[in-house]
C-alpha positions in Angstrom: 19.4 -23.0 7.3 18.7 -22.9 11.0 15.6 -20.9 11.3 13.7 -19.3 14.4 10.2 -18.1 14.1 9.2 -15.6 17.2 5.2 -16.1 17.8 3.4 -19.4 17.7 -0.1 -18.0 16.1 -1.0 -18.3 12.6 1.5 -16.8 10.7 4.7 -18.3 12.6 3.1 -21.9 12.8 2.4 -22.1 9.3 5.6 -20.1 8.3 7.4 -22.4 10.3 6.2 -25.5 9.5 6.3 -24.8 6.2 9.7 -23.6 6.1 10.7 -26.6 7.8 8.9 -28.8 5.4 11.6 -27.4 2.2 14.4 -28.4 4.3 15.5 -25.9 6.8 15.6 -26.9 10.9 13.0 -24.8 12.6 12.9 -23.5 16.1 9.4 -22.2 17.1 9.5 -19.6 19.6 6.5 -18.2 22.2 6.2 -17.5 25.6 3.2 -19.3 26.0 4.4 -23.0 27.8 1.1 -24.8 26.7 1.5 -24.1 22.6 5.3 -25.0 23.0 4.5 -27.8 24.5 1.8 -29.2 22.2 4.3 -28.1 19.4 7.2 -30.2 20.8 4.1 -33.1 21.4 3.2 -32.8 17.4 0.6 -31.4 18.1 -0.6 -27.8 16.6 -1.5 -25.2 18.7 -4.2 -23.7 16.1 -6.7 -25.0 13.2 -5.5 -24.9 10.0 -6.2 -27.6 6.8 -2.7 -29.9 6.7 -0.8 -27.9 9.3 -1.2 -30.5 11.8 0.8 -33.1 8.8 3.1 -30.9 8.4 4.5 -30.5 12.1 4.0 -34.2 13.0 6.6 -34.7 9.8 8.6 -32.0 11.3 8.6 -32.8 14.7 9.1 -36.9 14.0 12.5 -36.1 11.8 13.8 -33.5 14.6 13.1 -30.7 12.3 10.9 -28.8 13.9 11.6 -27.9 17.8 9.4 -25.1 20.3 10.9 -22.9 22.9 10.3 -20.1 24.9 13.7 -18.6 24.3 14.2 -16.2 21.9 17.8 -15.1 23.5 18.7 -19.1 22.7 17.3 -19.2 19.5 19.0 -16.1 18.5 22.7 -17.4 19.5 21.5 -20.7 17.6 19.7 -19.9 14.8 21.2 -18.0 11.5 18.1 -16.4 10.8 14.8 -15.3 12.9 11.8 -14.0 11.8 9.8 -11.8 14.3 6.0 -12.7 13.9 4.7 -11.7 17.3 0.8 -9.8 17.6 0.9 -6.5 17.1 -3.3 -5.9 18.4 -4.6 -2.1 17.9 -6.9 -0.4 19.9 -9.9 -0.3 18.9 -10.7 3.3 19.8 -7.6 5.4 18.2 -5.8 2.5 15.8 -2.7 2.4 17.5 -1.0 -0.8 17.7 0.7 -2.5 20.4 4.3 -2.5 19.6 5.2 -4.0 23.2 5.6 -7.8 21.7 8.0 -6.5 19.0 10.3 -4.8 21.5 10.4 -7.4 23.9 11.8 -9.7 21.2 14.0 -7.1 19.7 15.6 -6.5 23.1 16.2 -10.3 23.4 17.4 -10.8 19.7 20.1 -7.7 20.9 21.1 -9.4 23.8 21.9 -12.2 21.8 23.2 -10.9 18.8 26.3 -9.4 21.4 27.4 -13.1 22.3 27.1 -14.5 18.8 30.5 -14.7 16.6 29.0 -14.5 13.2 26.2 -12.2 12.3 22.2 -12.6 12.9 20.0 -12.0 10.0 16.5 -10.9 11.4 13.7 -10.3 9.7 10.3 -8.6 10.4 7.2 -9.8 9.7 4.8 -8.5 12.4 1.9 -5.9 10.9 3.5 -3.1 11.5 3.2 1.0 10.6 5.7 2.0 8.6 9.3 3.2 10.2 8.6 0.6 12.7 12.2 -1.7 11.4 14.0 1.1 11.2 13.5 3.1 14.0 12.1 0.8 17.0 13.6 -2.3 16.2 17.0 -1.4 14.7 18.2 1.3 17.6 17.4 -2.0 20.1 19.6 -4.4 17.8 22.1 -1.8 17.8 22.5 -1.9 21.3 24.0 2.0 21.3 26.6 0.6 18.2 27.8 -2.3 20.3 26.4 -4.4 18.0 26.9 -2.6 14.7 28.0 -4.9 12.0 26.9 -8.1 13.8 23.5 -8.2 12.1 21.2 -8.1 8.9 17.8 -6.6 9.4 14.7 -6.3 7.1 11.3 -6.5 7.1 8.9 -9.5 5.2 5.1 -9.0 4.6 3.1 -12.3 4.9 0.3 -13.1 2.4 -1.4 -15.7 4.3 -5.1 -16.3 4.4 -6.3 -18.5 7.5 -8.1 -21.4 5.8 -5.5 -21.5 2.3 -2.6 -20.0 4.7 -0.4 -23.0 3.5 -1.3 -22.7 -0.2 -0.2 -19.5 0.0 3.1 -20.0 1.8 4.2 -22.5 -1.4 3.2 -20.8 -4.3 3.5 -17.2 -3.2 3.1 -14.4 -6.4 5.6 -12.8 -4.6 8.8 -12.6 -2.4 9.3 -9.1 -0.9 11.6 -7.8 1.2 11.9 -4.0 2.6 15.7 -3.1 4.1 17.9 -0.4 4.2 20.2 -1.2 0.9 19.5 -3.9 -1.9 23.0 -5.4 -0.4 21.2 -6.0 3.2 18.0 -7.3 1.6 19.9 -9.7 -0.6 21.0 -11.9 2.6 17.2 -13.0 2.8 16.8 -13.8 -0.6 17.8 -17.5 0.3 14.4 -17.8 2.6 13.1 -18.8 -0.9 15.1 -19.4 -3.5 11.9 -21.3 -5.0 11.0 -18.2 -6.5 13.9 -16.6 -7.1 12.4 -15.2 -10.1 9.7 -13.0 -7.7 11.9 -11.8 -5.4 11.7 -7.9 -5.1 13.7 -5.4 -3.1 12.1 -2.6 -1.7 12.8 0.1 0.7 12.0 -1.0 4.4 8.8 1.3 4.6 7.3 0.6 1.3 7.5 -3.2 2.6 5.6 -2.1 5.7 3.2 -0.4 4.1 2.2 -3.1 1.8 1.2 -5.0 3.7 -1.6 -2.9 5.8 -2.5 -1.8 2.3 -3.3 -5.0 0.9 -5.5 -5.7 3.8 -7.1 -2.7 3.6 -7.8 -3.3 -0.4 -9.4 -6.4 0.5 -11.4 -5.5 3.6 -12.6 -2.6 0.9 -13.4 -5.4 -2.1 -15.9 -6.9 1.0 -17.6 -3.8 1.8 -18.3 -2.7 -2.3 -19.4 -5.8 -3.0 -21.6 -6.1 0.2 -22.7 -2.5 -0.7 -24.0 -2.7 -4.0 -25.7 -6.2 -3.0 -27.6 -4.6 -0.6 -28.5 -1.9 -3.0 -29.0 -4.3 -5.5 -31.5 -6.6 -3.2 -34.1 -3.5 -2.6 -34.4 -3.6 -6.4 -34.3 -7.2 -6.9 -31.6 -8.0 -9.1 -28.9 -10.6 -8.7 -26.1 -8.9 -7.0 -24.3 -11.9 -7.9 -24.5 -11.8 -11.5 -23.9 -8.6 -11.6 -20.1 -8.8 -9.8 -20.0 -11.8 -11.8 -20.0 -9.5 -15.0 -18.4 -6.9 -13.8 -15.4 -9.7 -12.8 -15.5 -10.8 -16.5 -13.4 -7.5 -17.3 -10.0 -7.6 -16.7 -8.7 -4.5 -18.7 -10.7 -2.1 -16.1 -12.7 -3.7 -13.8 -10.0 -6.7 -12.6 -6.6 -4.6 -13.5 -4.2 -2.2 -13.1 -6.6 0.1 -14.5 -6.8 3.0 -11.9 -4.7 1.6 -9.0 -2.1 4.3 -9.3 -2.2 7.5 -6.6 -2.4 10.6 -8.8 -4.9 13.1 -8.8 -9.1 13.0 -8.4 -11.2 11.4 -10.9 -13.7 13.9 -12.9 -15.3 13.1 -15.9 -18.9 13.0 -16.9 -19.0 8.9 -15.8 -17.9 8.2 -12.1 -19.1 11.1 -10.3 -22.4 10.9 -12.1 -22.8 7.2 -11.6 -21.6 7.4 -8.1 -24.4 9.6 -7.1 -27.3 7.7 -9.0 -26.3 4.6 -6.9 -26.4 6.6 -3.6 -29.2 8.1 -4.7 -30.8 4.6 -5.4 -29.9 3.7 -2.0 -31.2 6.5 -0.4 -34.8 5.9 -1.6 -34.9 2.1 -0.3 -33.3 3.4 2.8 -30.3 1.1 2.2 -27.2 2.2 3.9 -23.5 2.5 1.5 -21.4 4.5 3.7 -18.2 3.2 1.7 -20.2 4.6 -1.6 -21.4 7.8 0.1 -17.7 9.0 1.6 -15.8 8.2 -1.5 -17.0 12.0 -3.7 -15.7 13.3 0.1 -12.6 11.4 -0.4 -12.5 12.5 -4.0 -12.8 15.8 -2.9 -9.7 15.8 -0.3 -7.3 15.7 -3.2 -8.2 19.0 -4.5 -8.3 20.2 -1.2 -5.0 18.9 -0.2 -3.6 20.0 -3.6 -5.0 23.9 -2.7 -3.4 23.5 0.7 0.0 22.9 -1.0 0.2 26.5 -3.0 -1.2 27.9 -0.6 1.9 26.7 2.2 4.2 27.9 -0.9 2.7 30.9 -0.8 3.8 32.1 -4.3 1.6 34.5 -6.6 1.5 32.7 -10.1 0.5 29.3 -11.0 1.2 27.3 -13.7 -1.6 24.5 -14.5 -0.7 21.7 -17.0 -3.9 19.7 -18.0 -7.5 21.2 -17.4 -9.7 18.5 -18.8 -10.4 15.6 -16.4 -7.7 13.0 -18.4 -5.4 13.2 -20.8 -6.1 12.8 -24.4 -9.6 14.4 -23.9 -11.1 18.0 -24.3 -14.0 17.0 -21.5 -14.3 19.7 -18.5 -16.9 18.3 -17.0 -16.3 17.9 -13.4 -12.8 18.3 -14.0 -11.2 18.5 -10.9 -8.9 20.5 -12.5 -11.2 23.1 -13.2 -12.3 22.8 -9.4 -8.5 23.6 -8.2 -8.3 26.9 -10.9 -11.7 27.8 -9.2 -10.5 27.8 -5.9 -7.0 29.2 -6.3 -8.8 32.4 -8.4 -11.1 32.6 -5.3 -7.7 32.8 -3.2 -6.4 35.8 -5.0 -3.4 33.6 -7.0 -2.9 34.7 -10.7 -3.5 31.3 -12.8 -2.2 30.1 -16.1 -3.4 26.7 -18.1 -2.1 24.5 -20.4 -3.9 21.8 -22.3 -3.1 19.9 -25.2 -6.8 18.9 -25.7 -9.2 21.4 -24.0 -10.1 24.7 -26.1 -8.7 23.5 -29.3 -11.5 22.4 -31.3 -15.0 23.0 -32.1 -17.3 22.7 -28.6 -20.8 21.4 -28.5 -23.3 20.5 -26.1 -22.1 19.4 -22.3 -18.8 20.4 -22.7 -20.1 23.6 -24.0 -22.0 24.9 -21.2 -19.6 23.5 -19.1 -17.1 26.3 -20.4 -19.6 28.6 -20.8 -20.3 28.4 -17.1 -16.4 29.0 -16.5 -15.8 31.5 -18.9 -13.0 33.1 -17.3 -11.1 30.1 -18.4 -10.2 31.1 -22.2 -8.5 34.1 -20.7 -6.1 32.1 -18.4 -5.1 29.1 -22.0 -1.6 29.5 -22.6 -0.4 28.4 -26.1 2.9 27.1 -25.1 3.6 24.8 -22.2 7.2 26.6 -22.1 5.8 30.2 -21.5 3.4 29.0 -19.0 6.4 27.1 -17.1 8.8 30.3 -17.7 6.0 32.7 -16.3 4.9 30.6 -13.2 6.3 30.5 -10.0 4.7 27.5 -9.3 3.9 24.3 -12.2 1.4 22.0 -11.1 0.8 18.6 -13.4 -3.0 17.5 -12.9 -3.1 15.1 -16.2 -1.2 11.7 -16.6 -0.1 12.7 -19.6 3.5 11.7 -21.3 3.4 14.7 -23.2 4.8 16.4 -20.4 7.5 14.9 -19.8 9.9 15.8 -22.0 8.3 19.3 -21.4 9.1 19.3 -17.8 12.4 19.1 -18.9 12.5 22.3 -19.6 11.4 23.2 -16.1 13.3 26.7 -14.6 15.2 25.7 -11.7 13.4 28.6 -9.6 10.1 27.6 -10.6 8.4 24.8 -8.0 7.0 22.1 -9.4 3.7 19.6 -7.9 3.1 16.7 -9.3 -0.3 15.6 -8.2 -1.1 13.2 -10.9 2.3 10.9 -9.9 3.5 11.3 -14.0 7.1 11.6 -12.7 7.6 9.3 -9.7 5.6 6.3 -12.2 7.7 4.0 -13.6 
């Protein structure tokens, strides 16, 4: 294909370079004159291992060309891919979206002169919304152009120092549009892996790829935290991680990377204050340890703050012990919520397959003991408590329910705060 890359900086040097290296003609787009010219010299406007081989291949076979045009590239090209900066402030987080609507308003101008259609893609950090409702509106060009174009948006994976490692053998191919149909006409970008490609809604794309940053900037900071914590005691931080890396059923996993509901349980909470704690007395720092019981917290709050906009009287409560498959209150957050919406004056009904069906001892004893009022609120059947409730809320990951929310009266509300049925 005949591919532009908008924005000469990492990403689009290395995307383009590399794309021009399986085949394709690249044009390399950026209003800077100097990197366009050391591009069209061979030269590479930035440090990066074996991009400079790369674009002197390119650039010797007539591959690989630099302009400041994006208005030409877009009536040559069959497919551009915007990778301009998108900085934030550093005060409020907002990014600057100026880049991307410059380009867009080019790319529309464009797109109206052209005979066949313009497949553009996205690839700029960007919140999510951003293809759909900045960028597509300018493409449109108030319907003129409607029909004339393909528009999606790609997340890049690249790491500065591996960035062209990471461009050939990718885990992934994603791509966010409108319609599976619409993302299909990108899937050619790399038919390499035509067994990763995956097809996502435009947003979901967006978002991915601020999350993933933000997963990894969060990695840094745990791993800095607890070696700091682990310094003032003398022990190797690094064997430690190095252990704690070994497991890949929890610790290196899937294992608890799926939004639901707060963690409780007699384990984290307890072992999350102990290495605070242990903190506290060197005088080591962990904000990132310290805010995540506040974060914790938020879910309950935030699930309170949904019954309470309902505004209904009776609540239904499937699961009361902290997981499924367990009869363990302790610091159920569960058992938080029932607290809170008793406090508020709603009448409360539970469910659990586990909790207050056997024989109690120790702990988990006193820990219904000190919420007594909880035997008076256990409903045998999961059916009553749905067909007395005006509102069901699911707090437990627990299959069990499913086939019992089948059940659910259309006039009851239902919350799922544990993510059972939007999991696939």
């Amino acid at each position: 294909m005949k591919i532009a890359i908008i924005g000469l900086g990492y990403v689009g040097a290395v995307t383009g370079s590399a794309l021009c290296d399986m085949g394709h003609h690249v044009t390399l787009v950026d209003r800077d004159e100097h990197k366009v010219t050391m591009l069209n010299n061979a030269e590479s406007p930035i440090a990066e291992p074996g991009l400079k081989e790369l674009i002197v291949k390119g650039v010797a076979a007539g591959q690989l060309v630099a302009t400041t045009s994006v208005k030409q590239a877009g009536l040559d090209c069959d497919l551009i891919i915007i990778s301009v900066g998108t900085p934030t402030d550093h005060a409020s987080g907002a990014p600057d979206l100026n880049a991307v609507r410059r380009v867009s308003e080019d790319l529309a101008s464009a797109i109206s002169e052209r005979t066949t259609p313009l497949r553009v893609a996205v690839s700029s950090t960007v919140p999510p919304g951003t293809t759909e409702t900045l960028v597509r509106p300018i493409l449109d060009s108030n319907g003129l152009n409607a029909g004339k174009y393909f528009l999606c948006f790609i997340p890049e994976f690249l790491r500065e120092g591996t960035a062209i490692d990471d461009f050939r053998y990718p885990t992934r191919f994603v791509v966010g549009a409108a319609s599976t149909e619409e993302a299909a006409e990108f899937g050619a970008l790399r038919t390499d892996i035509a067994d990763k490609h995956h097809y996502v809604d435009t947003a979901v794309a967006e978002m991915l790829k601020t999350t993933e940053n933000c997963w990894h900037a969060t990695k840094v900071t745990f791993a800095n935290e607890v070696g700091r914590v682990a310094q003032a005691y003398n022990v190797d931080a690094q064997q430690v991680m190095d252990l704690l890396l070994k497991d890949n059923k929890q610790n290196v996993s899937a294992t608890y990377m799926r939004p639901g509901f707060a963690y409780g349980g007699s384990c984290l909470p307890k072992d999350l204050r102990s290495m605070v704690r242990l903190g506290q007395i060197t005088g080591v720092a962990t904000p990132m340890l310290s805010g995540i019981a506040a974060s914790n917290r938020e879910h309950v709050d935030s699930a309170l703050n949904q019954m309470l906009a309902l505004g209904k009287p009776r609540i239904g409560i499937l699961g009361l012990a902290f997981k499924a498959d367990t009869d363990d209150l302790r610091e159920s957050p569960a058992v938080d919520l029932i607290e809170l919406l008793v406090g508020k004056g709603f009448t409360v009904k539970v469910h659990d397959y586990e909790a207050h069906r056997h024989p109690m001892f120790g702990a988990n004893l006193n820990e219904w003991n000190r919420h007594a009022h909880l035997a008076d609120r256990m409903i045998e059947s999961p059916i009553e408590l749905m067909t007395d409730s005006d509102v069901v809320v699911l707090t437990q990951f627990n299959r069990r329910y499913l086939e019992v929310l089948e059940n659910l009266p259309s006039n009851v509300e239902f919350i799922d705060l544990a993510g059972l049925t939007t999991r696939p």
